[in-house]
C-alpha positions in Angstrom: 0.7 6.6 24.1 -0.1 3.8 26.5 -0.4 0.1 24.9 -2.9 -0.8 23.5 -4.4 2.7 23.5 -7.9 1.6 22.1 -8.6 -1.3 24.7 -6.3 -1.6 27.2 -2.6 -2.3 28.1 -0.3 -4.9 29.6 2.4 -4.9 27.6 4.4 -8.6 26.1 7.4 -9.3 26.6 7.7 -12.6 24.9 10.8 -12.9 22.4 9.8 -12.5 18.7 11.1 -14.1 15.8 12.3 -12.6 13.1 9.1 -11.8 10.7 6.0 -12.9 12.0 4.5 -15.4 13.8 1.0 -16.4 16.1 0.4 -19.3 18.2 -2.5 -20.0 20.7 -2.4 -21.2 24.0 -4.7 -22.3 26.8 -2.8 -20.1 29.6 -4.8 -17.9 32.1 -4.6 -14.7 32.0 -3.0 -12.7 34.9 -4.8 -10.4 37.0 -2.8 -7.7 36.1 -3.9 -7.4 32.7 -6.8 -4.8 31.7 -9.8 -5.8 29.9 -11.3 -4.8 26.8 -13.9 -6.0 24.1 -14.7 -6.4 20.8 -17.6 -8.4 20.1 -18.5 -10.4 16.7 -21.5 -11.9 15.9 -21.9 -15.5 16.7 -21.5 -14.9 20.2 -17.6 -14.5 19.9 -15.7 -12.1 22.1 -12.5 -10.8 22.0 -11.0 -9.3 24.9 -7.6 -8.8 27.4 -5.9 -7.0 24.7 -2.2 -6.6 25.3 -0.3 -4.6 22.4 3.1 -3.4 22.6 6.0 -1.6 23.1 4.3 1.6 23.6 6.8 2.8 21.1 8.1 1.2 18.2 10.4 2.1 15.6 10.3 1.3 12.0 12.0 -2.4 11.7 11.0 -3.5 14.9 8.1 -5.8 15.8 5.5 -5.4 17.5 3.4 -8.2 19.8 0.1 -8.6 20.1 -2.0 -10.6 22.2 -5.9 -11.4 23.2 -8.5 -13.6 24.9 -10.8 -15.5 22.5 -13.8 -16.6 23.8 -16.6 -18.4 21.5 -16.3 -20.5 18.7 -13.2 -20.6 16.3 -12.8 -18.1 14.0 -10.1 -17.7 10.8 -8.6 -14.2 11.4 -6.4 -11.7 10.1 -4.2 -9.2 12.6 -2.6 -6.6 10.7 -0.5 -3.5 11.3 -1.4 -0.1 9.1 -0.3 2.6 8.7 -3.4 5.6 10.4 -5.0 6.3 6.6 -5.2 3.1 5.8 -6.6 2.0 8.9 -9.4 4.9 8.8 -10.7 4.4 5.5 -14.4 4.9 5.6 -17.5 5.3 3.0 -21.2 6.0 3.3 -22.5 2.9 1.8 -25.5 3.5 -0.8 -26.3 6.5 -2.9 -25.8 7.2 -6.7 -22.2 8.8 -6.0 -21.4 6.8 -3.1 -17.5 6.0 -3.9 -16.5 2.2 -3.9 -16.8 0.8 -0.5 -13.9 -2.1 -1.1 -10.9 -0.6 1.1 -7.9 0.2 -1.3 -4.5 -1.6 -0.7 -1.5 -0.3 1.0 2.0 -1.7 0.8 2.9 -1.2 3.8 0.4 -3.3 5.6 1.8 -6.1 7.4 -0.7 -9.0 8.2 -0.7 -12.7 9.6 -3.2 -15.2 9.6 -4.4 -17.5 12.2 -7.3 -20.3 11.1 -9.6 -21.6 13.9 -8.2 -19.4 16.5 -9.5 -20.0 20.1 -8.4 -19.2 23.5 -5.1 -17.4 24.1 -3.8 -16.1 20.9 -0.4 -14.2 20.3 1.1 -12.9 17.6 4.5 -11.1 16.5 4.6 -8.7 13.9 7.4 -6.3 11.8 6.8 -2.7 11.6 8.2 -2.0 8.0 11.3 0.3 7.0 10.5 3.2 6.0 7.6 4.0 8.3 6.4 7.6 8.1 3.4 8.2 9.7 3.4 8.9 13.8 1.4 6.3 14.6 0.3 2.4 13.7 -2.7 1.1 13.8 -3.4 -2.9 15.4 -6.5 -4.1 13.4 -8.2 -7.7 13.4 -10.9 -9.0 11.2 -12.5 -12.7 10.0 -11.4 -13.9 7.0 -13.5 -16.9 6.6 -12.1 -19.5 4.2 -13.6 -20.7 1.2 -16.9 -18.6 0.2 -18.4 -18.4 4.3 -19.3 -14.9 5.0 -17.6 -13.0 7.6 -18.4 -12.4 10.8 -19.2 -8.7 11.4 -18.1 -7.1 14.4 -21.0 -5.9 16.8 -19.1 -4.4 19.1 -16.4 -2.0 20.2 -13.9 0.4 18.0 -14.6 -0.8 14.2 -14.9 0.5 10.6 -17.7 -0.2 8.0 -16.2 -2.8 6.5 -15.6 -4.6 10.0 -12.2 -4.0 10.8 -11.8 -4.3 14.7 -9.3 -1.7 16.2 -7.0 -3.5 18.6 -5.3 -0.6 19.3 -2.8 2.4 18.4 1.0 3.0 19.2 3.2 5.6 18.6 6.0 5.6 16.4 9.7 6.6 16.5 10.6 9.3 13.8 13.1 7.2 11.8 14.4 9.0 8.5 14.3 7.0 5.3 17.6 4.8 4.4 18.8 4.0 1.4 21.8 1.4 0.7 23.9 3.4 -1.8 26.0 0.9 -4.1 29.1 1.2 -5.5 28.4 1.8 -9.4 31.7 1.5 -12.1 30.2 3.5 -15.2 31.8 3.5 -18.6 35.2 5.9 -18.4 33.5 8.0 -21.1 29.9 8.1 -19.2 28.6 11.6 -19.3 24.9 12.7 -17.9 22.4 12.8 -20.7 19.5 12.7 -18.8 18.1 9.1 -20.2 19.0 6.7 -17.6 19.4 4.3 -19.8 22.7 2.7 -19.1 23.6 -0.5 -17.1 24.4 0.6 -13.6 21.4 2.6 -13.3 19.2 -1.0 -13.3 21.5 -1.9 -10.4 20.3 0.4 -8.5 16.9 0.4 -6.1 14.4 3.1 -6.9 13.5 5.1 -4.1 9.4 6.2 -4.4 9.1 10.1 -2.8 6.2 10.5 -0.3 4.0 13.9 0.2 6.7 16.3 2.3 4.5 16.5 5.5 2.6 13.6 5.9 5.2 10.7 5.0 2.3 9.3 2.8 2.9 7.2 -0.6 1.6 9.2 -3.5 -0.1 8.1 -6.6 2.5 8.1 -9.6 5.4 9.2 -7.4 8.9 10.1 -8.6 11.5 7.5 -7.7 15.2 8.1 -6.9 18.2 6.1 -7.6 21.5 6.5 -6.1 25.1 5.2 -6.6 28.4 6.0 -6.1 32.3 6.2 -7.8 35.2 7.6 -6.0 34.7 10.6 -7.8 30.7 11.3 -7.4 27.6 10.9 -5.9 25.3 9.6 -8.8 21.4 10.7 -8.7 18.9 9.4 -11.0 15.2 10.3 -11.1 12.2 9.6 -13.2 9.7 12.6 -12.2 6.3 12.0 -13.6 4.6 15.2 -14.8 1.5 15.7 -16.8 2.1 19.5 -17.2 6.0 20.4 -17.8 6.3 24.0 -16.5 9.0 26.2 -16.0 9.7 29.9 -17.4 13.3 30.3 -15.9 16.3 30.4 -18.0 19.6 31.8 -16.3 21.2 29.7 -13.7 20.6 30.8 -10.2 17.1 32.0 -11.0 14.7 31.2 -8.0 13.8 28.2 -9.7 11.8 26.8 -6.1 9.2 29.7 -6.8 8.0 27.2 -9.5 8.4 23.6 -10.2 11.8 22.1 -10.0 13.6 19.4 -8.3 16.2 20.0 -5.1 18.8 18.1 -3.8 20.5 18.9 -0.5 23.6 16.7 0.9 24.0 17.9 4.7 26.6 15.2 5.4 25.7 15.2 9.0 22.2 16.2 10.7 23.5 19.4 12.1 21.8 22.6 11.2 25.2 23.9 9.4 27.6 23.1 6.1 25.6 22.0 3.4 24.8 22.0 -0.5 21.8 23.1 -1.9 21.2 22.3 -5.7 18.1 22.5 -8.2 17.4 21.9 -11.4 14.3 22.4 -13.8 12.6 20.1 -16.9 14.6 22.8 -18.7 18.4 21.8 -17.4 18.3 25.2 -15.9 20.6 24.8 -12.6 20.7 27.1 -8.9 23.7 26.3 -7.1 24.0 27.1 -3.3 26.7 26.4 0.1 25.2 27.6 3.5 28.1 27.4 6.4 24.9 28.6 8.8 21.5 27.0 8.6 19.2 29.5 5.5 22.7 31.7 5.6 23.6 30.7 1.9 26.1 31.3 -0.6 24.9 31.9 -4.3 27.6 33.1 -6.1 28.7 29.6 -5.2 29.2 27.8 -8.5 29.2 23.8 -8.1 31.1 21.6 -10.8 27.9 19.2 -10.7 27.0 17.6 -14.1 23.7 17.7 -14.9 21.4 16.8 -17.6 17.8 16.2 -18.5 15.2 14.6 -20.8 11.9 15.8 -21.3 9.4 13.5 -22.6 7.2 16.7 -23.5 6.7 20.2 -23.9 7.6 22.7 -21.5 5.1 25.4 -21.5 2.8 24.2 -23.7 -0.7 23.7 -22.3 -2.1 22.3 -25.7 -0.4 18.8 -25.0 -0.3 16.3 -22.7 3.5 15.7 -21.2 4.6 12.2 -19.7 7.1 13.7 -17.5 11.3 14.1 -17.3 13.9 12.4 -16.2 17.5 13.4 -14.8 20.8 12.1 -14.0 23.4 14.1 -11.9 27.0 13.1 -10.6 28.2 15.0 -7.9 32.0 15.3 -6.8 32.6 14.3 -4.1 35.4 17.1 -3.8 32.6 19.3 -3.4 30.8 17.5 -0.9 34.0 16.6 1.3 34.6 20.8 1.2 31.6 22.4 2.4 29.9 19.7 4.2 31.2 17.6 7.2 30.7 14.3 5.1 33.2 11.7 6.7 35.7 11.9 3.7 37.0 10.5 1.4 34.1 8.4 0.9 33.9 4.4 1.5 31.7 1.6 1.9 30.6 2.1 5.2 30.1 6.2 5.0 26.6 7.4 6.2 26.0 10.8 5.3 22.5 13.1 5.2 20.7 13.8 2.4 17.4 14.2 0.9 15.8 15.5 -2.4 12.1 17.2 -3.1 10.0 18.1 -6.0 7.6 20.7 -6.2 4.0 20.4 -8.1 2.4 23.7 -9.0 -0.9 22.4 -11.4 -2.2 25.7 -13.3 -5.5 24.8 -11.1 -5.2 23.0 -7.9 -3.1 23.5 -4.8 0.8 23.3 -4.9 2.2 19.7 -3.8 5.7 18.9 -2.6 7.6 15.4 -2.4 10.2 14.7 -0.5 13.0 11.4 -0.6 12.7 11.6 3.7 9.8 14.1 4.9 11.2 16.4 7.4 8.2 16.4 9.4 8.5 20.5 10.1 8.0 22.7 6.7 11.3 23.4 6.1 13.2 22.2 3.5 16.5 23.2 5.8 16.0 21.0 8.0 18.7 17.9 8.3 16.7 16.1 11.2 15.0 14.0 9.5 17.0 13.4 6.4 17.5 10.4 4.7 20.3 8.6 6.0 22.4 7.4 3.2 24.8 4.7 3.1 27.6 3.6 1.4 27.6 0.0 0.1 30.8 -2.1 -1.6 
């Protein structure tokens, strides 16, 4: 997309710094710069809009600039995510849903009081950034209890966010900073999470599998590492425990479960599939070709779960389960092309999902790093893991 796909282009190419920042000037605006509007009430005009790169990447900033013309308002540039950005109501009505526009973490705002003239302003995409585009938004924010201004005029939602403009950006997989973990000699999984290291380490939330979008409740990941193993921890939140498979190796992805696959690399080759149910039930899989697998493979992964419920019970209501999982790093080293052996510094592909199958309702699936196609397979877009002291 071009910059400032809503109301024009002109790209800046001032240097930012390192979070955020705004200033206004008095200087004249070039000739070569293309004009657009917004309009607020009050006689205030907002125009020249200049948004870019065209393309950004998660972790980068982006810069934004306009012309203000009329009398000085407070206001609020933000970056957000395409959802967020296009939330809309019908106001009014019995069942009308709550008009107020829900908060999203990822939003990235800055304020500037009194703003007049030439205002610029320097802004940090956040990391991880999933969705394919960001939205440039500006509104008044009014201090103390003034009203806001509403905007008249030009690309805006009920609740008077002014649209600035839309850019594209990069697909960037998740990336998570794996620490070094030193676990009790005697530590074996038991599914509870409850020892030391574990609080060491972040917890990764998993987003819907297509869209890259947070979910409500979602499972969170933590990961660490030994010489020996690849630790994974997870907390998966689940009203419902279901699963009627009991024999390792049974097609436990036809119903819920939770997968792990460790590609080392992002090619379409060598890598570990493993699963793993409410139940403890386990399917083990190598593939030397991308979907050409190996199941009579049989990894030396330890496993275990706790269930804060009933599987199969429909009469109660479950909390969810939790798991913990160490995985050699023997294993890993031999049928994927991991850099080995392991040290801080290693980067190596990975990703886990979770499948959702309510007895009413569609089937939802979560995913560490969406892969952005619907294929579990597919290494692209990964997380990216890496290997801290």
């Amino acid at each position: 997309m071009a910059c400032g796909v809503a109301l024009g282009s002109a790209c800046s190419g001032a240097e930012a710094p390192p979070e955020a920042s705004i200033v206004a000037s008095g200087r004249a605006l070039g000739p070569s710069e293309v004009s657009g509007a917004l309009v607020f009430g009050g006689g205030v005009t907002l125009s020249r809009i200049e948004i870019g790169p065209p393309s950004v990447a998660p972790g980068e900033d982006v810069k934004v600039a306009f012309e203000l013309q009329g009398p000085p308002l407070d206001l609020v540039i933000a970056l957000r995510p395409p959802r967020a950005a296009s939330f809309q109501v019908a106001l009014g009505g019995v069942d009308a849903p709550s008009p107020e526009r829900p908060e999203d973490p990822r939003i990235r705002s800055i304020t500037h009081h009194a703003a007049t003239g030439r205002v610029e302003a320097t802004l940090r995409l956040p990391q991880p950034w999933h969705p394919a585009t960001v939205v440039v938004t500006v509104q008044h924010a009014p201090r103390g209890r003034a009203a806001p201004t509403r905007v008249t005029s030009g690309p805006r939602t009920h609740d008077d966010l002014g649209i600035l403009g839309i850019l594209d950006v990069q697909p960037t997989p998740t990336r998570a900073l794996v620490r070094s973990v030193a676990p009790s000699p005697s530590w074996q999984p038991d599914g509870v999470l409850d020892e030391a290291f574990w609080s060491t380490l972040p917890a990764t939330a998993m987003v819907d599998t297509m869209t890259g979008e947070p979910v409500a409740n979602p499972t969170e990941v933590r990961l660490g590492w030994t010489p020996e193993a690849l630790l994974l921890g997870a907390w998966i939140p689940d009203g419902d425990l279901r699963s009627t498979f009991l024999d390792r190796d049974d097609p436990l992805w036809e119903q819920e479960c939770f997968e792990v696959f460790v590609f080392g690399s992002a090619q379409r080759r060598d890598y570990l599939e493993l699963q793993i149910t409410a139940r403890g039930v386990t399917f083990d899989a190598r593939f030397e070709r991308y979907r050409d697998g190996d199941v009579s493979f049989s990894s030396t992964w330890r496993t275990a779960v706790h269930r804060r419920g009933t599987v199969d019970d429909a009469r109660d209501r479950d909390e969810g389960w939790s798991l913990e999982a160490a995985i050699p790093w023997a294993e890993i080293c031999a049928h994927t092309d991991a850099p080995c052996p392991p040290k801080a510094g290693t980067e190596l592909r990975f990703n886990t999902f979770q499948f959702e199958r309510p007895r009413r309702g569609p089937v939802t699936a979560f995913a560490l790093s969406p892969p952005r196609v619907p294929d579990f397979h597919a290494p692209e877009n990964a997380a990216v893991l890496e290997l801290l002291p």
